[in-house]
N, C-alpha and C positions, 0 to 999 in steps of 0.2 A: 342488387340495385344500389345500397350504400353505397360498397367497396368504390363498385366502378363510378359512383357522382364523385365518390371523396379523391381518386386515381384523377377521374377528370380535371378535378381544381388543381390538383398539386401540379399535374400538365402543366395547365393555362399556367399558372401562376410562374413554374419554372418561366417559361418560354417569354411570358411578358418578363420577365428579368434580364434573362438573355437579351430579350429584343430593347432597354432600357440600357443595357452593359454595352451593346452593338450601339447606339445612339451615341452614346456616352464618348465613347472612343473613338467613332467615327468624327465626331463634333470636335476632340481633341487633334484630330489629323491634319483636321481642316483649317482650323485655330493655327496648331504650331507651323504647318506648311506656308501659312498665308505670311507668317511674322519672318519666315525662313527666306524669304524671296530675296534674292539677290545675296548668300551665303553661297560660299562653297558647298558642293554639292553633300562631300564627306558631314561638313557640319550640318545638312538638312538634316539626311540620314538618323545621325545623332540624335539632334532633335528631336526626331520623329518616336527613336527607340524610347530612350530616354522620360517621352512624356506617357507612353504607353506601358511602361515595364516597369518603370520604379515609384515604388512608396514614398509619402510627402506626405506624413502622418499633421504635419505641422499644419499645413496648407488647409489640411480636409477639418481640421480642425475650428476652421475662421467658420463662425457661425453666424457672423451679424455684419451689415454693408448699412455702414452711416455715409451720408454725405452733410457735408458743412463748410465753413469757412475758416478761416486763421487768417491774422496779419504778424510781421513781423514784430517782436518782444519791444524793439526800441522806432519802429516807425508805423504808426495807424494808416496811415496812407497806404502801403506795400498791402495789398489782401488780394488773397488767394482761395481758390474752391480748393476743399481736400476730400479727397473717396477713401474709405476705412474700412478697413477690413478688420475685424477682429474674432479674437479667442477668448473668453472668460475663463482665463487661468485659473481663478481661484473667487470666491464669494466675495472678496472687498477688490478686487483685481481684473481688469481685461488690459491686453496689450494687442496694441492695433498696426500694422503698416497702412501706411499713407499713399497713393497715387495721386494722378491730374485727372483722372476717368474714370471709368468702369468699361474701358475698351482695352482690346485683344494688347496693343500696344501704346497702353499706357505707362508713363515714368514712373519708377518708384519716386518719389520724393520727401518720406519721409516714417514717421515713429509716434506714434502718442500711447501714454499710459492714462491709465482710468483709474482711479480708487474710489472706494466708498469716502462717504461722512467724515467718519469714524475715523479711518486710516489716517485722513489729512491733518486732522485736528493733533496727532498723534505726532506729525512730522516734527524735525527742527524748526526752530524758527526761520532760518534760512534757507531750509531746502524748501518753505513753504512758495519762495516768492518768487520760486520757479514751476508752481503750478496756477491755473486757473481754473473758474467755477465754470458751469453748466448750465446755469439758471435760467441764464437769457439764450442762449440758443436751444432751448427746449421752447421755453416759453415765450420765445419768438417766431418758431415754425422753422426759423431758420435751417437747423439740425434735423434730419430727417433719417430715417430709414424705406428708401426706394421700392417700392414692390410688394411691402406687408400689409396688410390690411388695415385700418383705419383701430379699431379697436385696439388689434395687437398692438401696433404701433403706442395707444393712446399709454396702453400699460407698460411697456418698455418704457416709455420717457417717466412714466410716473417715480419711477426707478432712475434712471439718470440726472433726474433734475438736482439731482443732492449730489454728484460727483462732482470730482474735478479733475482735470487730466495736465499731465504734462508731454510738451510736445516737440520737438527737434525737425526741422525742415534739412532733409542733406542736399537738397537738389532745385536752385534760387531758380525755378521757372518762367517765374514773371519777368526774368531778364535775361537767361541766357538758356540756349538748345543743348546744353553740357553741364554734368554736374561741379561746378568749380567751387572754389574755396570750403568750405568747415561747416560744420552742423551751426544752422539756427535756431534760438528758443524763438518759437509760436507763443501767441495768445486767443483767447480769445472774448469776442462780440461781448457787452456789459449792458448797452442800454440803444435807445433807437437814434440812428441820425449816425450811427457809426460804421456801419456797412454799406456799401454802395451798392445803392438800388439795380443796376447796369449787371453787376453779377448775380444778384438773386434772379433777374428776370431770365437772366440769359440762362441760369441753372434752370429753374423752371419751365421755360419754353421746350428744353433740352429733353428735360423729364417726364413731361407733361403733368405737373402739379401746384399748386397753389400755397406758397408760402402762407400767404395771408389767412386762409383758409384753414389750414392746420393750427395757426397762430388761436384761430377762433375756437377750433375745437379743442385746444390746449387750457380755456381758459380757466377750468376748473382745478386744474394744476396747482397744489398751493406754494408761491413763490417760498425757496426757502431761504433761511439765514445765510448772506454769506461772511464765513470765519474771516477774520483778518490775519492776511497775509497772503494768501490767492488772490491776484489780479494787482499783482503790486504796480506796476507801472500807471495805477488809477491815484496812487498819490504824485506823481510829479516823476519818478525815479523810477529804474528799469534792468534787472541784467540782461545780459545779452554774448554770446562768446566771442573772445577774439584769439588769433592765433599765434602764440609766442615760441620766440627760439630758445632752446636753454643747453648747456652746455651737458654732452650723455656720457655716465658714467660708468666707466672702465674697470 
């Protein structure tokens, strides 16, 4: 009677695997086919092998889907929604890619790093004033992680609220269907009156959640110190990259 209850689970359990593994790939068929439309058919094919057969240890590795905002380093006005993906490389470290969505075919458009406290305070002074803090878009609700649960969530931020990240946009969305010109330094959100309400609503309509709402449940959060030299462009000044020709050596 054991034998055969314990013979039984290991059944189910294979088979609901299988049938989770069948789901799984099926769902990737249907994904990469849909983004394949209007490709050569050889490159469907491709595609199709390609998403099915090969490892992407990096990819399977993104454990965490933030969404937030950014504007550009030297213009407050320019803000953009960013979807994150990332990896927690390491205890003071996550490294994230950036989209415009969390759909099939969404643009890559960009890069952000995460560090601890600790790490930041550690930086040069000058590599400092190309990162920013985390304070306010925790503790503004802004900064979200989509789909977790309210609690999870609350502990997650409890934990970000003391980073800071640096951010590179490669692909200017909010003005052209093409990625042109050179990586941009991002910033981000510091105090209220600086985000435009038009995109939180329109994230959140989107989402179905409530900025404002998370903002409230955040309140126990204790704001933390922020180090000076994060968020430089809050004194008057700013960098920002430009692209130069120089003469390559032979």
């Amino acid at each position: 009677m054991g034998h055969n209850y314990l013979k039984s689970i290991s059944i189910g359990i294979a088979a609901g695997a299988a049938t989770a593994a069948s789901i799984i790939a099926g769902r990737k068929v249907v994904t990469t086919a849909k983004m394949s439309q209007g490709h050569p058919l050889k490159h469907r094919l491709l595609d199709i092998s390609s998403n099915l057969l090969q490892p992407k240890y990096p990819l399977e590795a993104m454990s965490t889907y933030l969404n937030g905002f950014h504007f550009y380093a030297d213009d407050l006005g320019r803000q953009v929604e960013a979807t994150h993906f990332c990896i927690h490389l390491r205890h003071d470290l996550h490294q994230c890619v950036i989209f415009d969505s969390n759909e099939p075919d969404a643009r890559l458009i960009g890069i952000e790093y995460i560090i601890s406290e600790d790490r930041f305070q550690a930086l040069p002074e000058e590599e400092k004033h190309l990162w920013h803090s985390h304070h306010y878009e925790v503790k503004s609700g802004s900064l979200i992680a989509p789909g977790v649960p309210e609690l999870a969530e609350h502990a997650y931020f409890e934990d970000l609220v003391t980073t800071h990240g640096k951010t590179f946009h490669t692909w200017q969305y909010d003005r052209d269907d093409f990625p042109y010109g050179i990586p941009q330094l991002m910033m981000g959100f510091t105090a209220d009156g600086q985000l435009r309400e038009d995109l939180i609503q329109d994230r959140d309509d989107r989402l179905g959640i409530s900025t404002s709402t998370k903002r409230k449940n955040r309140a126990d959060i204790p704001t933390p110190y922020v180090h000076p030299g994060a968020n430089s462009w809050e004194g008057g000044q700013t960098a920002q990259t430009e692209l130069h020709h120089m003469e390559m050596p032979r």
